[in-house]
N, C-alpha and C positions, 0 to 999 in steps of 0.2 A: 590517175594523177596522184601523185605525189604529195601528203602533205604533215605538213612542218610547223612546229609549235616553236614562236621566236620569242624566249623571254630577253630581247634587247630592249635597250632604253630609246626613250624616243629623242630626235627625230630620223634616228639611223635607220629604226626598226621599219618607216613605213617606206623608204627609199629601198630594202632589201624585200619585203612583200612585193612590192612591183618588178625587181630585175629577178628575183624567183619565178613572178609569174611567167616572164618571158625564156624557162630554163624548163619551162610545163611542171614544176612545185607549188603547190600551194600552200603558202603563208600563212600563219593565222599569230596575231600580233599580241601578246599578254601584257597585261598591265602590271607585273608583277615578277619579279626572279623569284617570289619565295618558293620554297621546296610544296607548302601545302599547295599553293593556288597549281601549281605545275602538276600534282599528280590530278588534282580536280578535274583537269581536263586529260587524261590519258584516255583515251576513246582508240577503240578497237583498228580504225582508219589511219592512226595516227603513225607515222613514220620514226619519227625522229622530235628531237625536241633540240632547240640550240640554244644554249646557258652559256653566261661567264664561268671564265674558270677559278670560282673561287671555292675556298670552302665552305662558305654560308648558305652555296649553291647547289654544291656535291654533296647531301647528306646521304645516310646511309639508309632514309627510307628514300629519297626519292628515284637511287640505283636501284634499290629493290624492287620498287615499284614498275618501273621503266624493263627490269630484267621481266619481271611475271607480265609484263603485257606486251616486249617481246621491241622496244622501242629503243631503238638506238640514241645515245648518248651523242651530241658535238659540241666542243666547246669553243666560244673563243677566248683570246687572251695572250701570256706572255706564252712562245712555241713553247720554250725552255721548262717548263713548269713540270717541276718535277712531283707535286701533286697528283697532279693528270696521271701521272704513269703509273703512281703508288696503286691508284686504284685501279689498275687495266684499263682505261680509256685509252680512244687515242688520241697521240698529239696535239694541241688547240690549234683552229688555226690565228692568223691576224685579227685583233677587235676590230681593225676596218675590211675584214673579208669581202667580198663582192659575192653577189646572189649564184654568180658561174662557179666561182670556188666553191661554195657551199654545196650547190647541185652536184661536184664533181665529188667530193667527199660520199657524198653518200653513194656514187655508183663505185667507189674506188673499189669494191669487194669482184662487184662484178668484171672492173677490168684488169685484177691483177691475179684472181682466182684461175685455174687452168680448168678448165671444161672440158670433159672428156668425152667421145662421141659413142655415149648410150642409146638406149630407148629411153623414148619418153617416161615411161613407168618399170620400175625397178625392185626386186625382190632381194633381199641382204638377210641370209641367213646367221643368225650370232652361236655358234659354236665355240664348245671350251672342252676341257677333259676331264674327269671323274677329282671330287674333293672341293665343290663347289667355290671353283673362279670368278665366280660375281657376273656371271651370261647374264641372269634376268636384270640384275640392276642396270649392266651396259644398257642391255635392251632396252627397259624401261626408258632411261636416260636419252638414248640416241632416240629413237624415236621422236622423244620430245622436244630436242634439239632440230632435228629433219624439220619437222611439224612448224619452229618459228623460222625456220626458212623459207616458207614459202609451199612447201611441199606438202598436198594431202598425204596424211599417213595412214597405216592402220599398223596393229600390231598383233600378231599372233603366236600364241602359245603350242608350241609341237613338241613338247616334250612328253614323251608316253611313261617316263620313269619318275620323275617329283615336279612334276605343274605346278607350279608355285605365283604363276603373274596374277591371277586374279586374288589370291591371298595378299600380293605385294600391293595391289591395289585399290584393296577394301570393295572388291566384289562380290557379285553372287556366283559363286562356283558351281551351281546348279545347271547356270544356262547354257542353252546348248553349242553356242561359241564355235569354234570348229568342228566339233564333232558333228553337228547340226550342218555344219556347211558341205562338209565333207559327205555327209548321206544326201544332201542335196545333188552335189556333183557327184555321187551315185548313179542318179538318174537321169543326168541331164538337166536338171532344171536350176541349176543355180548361176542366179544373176548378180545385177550391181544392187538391186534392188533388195533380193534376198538376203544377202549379206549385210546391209546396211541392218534391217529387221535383226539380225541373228546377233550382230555386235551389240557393243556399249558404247555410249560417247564417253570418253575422261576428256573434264577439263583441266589442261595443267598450261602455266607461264602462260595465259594469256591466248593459246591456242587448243584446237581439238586433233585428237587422236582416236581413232576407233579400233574397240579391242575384241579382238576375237579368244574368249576364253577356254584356257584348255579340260585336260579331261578332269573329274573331279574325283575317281578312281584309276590308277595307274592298271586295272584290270582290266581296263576298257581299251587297253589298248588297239583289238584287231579293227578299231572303228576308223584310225587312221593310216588306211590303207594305201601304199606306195601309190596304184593308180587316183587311189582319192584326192589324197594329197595335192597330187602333182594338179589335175583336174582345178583342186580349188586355188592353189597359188596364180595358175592359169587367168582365172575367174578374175583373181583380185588386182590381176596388170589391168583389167578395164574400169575397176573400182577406184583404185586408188595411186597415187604416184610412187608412193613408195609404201609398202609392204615388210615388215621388220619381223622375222621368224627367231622364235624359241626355239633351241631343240634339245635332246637332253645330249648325254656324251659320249655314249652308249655307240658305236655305228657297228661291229661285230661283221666283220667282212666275211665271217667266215661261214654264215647262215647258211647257207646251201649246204655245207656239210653237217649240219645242225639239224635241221628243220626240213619238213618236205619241201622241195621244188616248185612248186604248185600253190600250197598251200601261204597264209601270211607268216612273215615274219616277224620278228617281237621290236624290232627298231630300225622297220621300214621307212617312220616317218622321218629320222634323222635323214638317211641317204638319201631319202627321197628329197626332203628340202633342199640338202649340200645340191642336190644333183640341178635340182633347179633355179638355184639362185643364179644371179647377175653379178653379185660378190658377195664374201664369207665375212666376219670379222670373225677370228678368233682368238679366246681370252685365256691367257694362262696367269695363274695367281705367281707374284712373286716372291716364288720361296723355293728351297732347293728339289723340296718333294715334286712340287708343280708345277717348276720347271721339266724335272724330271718326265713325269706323265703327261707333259706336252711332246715333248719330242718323241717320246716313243709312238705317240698316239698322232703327231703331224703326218706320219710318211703315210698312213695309212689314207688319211682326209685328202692328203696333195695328190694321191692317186684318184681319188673318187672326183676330185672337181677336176681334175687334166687340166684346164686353159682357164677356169674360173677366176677370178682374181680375187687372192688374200690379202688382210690385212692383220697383222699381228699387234695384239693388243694385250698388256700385262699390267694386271688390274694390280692395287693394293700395295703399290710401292712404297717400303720402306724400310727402315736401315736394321732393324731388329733382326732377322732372318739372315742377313746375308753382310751385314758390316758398313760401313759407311759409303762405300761406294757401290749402292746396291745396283743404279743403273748400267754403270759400265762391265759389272759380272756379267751380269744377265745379256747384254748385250754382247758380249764375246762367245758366251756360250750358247747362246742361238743364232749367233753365226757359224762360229767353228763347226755344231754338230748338226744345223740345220741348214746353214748358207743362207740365213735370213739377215740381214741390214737395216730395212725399212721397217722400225718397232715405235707404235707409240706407247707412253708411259701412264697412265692411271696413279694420282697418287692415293695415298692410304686414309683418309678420313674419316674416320668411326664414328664421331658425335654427329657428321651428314646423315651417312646411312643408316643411325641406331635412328636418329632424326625420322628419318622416309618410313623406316618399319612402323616406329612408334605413331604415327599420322596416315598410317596406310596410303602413303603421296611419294609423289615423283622426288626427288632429291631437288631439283631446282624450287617445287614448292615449297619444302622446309628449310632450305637453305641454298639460298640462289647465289651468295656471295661465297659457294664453297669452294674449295678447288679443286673438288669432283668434277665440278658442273662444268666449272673453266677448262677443263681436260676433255672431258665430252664434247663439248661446243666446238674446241678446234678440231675432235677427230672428226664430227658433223660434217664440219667446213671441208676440209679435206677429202672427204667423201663424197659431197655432194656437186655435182654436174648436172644440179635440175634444169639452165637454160645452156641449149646448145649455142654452141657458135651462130648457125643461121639465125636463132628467134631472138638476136639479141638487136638485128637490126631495127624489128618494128616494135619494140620497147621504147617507154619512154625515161628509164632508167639510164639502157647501154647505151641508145643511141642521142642522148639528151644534147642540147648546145653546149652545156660546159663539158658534158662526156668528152664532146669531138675536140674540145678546143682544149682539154688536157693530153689528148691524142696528140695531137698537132703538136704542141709544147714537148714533149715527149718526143718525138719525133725531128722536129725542130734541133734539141737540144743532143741527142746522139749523131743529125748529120752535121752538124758544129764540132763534137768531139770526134767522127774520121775525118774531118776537113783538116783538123788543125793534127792528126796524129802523124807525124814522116811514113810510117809504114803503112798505112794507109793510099799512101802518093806510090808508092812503089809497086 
């Protein structure tokens, strides 16, 4: 169940506790709008919090706060308030909202997001090309984006050439991380259990992610062996829901003429992950060089995944490199010379990211009001298809009283508009 922290005044606040409860939310009623008393009670359980929309209310610790423990924001008050918008919220609704509207607000993700018919647990390789496009920070980031979704995550580092996650995030580069897993599925014996032993917990925003660290010499690589690999990504569809792979940029399709036959290859782990993932993102830096070594190095990637699905992502947008209108360049020329369309945009942040280096932390830890993070989170969203169409029925989110009866309203109100359209009648 559901529950909801109402800094309303009373006697509004205990008449919405009661039509909540009947909506399956639980209410918990505060004495209090201030910002301190509101974060005093952010507890791990906690959904949502429902404030006026003012700005005595909106400070910028208590969004911060609410962002690191992963707590959605509603407000009520004037729709119009163009406050609310300044700061990414959304919309307020009516100060005399009813407990159904309120319920329906918080499922509205779930009924207006498209859901795409995956497996239950999902492997998402983040691939980029040589001249370091910002793969581990996405990585990092998404991850922990998945992670306040709902999603167990875990994250792994497969890069056999510069392993850099557990440096990104003030590890011990010692531990045996995937390498350890991967000589496990060696032998058969790696489970949900072992793997759990072999990771790290990181706590970031309010949620856990478990890391599997990579090599901590780039010599080591024949330990991540094509069948290893595959073996442990295997392992970790029964470990975790979502699975988030490093890999370096390196794929060298041409290793058979290279290398014995038989023998490993030097960037087995890349093709190996590409070949196994459920989708790809991949990151090109935007600049003309990086662009450049994307395309030349896509056609190669789009043959190795055949039916996998991509998602193109270009990190570091800004006007410096490419002129004022850096997105729509870039966007003509990875269609023109890729036939790509569907591009989302990363922008360029530097005091984020110097941020996350300098704290060995997630970017949403040191700056969660960045526009990194806000870029991340919608590529998340976008991404993510953790509830299928069928489990939304026995949820008490998708299928809640106000869910159905914003259906119904919805529904209602598009057979209104063919009733009254002429062509429609025809």
């Amino acid at each position: 169940m559901s529950v909801v922290l109402l800094a309303v005044g009373a006697p509004r606040v205990d008449a919405l506790v009661a039509e909540l409860e009947w909506e399956g939310v639980t209410g918990i009623a505060l004495p209090s709008a201030a910002p301190a008393a509101l974060i005093a009670r952010l507890q791990p359980d906690v959904e949502a919090v429902v404030v006026p929309a003012t700005r005595e209310t909106l400070t910028a610790e208590l969004r911060a706060a609410c962002d690191r423990a992963g707590v959605r924001i509603l407000t009520l008050g004037d729709p119009e308030s163009r406050a609310v918008a300044r700061l990414g919220l959304a919309p307020p609704l009516r100060s005399d909202a009813a407990g159904w509207e309120i319920a329906a607000a918080l499922s509205a993700d779930a009924l207006d997001a498209p859901r795409l018919p995956v497996s239950p647990s999902r492997i998402t390789t983040v691939w980029g090309p040589h001249g370091a496009p910002g793969r581990s920070t996405v990585a990092i980031q998404l991850a922990v984006e998945l992670a306040r979704r709902g999603r167990r995550t875990a994250l792994a580092d497969a890069d056999t050439v510069a392993p850099s996650l557990a440096l990104l995030l003030g590890m011990d580069d010692d531990a045996p991380g995937l390498a350890g897993a991967c000589r496990r599925a060696g032998t058969g014996a790696l489970d949900p259990a072992e793997l759990s032993r072999l990771s790290v917990r990181l706590l970031a925003g309010g949620t856990e992610v478990d890391v599997l660290a990579g090599l901590n010499r780039p010599s080591r690589w024949p330990e991540l062996s094509d069948a290893r690999l595959r073996a442990t990504l295997e392992a970790c569809r029964t470990w975790r829901d979502e699975t988030i792979v490093d890999v370096s940029a390196a794929i060298d399709a041409d290793d058979e003429a290279t290398y014995d036959v038989v023998g490993p290859r030097r960037h087995a782990a890349t093709t190996a992950a590409l070949g196994a993932a459920d989708r790809v993102v991949a990151v090109a830096p935007a600049d003309p060089v990086g662009i450049s070594r994307f395309l030349r190095d896509h056609a190669e990637v789009r043959r190795l995944l055949e039916r996998t699905p991509m998602t193109v992502v270009v990190n570091q947008v800004r006007p410096g490199p490419l002129g004022l209108d850096a997105r729509s360049q870039i966007r003509r020329t990875l269609e023109r010379f890729a036939g790509l369309t569907d591009i989302a945009f990363l922008p360029y942040d530097r005091r984020a990211v110097d941020a996350a280096l300098l704290h060995a932390r997630p970017i949403s830890d040191v700056a969660p009001r960045s526009t990194m993070v806000a870029a991340v989170r919608r590529l998340a969203a976008d991404l993510d298809a953790s509830v299928p169409a069928e489990a939304t029925a026995g949820s008490s989110t998708g299928s809640s009283r106000g869910a159905r009866r914003l259906r119904s309203a919805l529904a209602a109100l598009a057979g209104s508009r063919g009733a009254g359209d002429p062509a429609s009648a025809s």
